[in-house]
C-alpha positions, 0 to 999 in steps of 0.5 A, spaced: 531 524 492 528 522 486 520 521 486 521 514 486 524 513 493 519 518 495 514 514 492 517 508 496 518 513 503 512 514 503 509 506 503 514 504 508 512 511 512 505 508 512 506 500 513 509 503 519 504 508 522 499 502 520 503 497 523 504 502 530 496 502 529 496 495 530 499 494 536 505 491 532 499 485 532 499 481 525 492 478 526 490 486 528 494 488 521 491 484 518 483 484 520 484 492 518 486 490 511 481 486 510 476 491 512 479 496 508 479 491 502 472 491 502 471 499 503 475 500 498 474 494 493 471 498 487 478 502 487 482 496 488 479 493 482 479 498 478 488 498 479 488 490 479 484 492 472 489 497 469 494 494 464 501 491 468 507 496 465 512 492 462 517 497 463 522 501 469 524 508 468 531 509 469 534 514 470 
């Protein structure tokens, strides 16, 4: 594996896992996303502020 596809491994580990938490209910989901937005909107800003990479690493 690639660390590029156990990047991608490891997000669709955790929307699962956070999908099961959720009882598979979207509105639930989304509540939780919310809440977490706010706990970590300081972080979420700071990414949002980073310059956009204009490029792929092939390899």
């Amino acid at each position: 594996m690639t660390d590029q596809t156990d990047v991608l491994d490891a997000v669709r580990e955790s929307r699962i896992r956070m999908s099961r938490e959720a009882n598979h209910d979207p509105a639930t989901l989304i509540s939780r996303l919310r809440e977490l937005n706010g706990k970590y909107a300081k972080q979420i800003e700071a990414f949002r502020s980073l310059p956009a990479k204009r490029h792929v690493k092939t390899t």
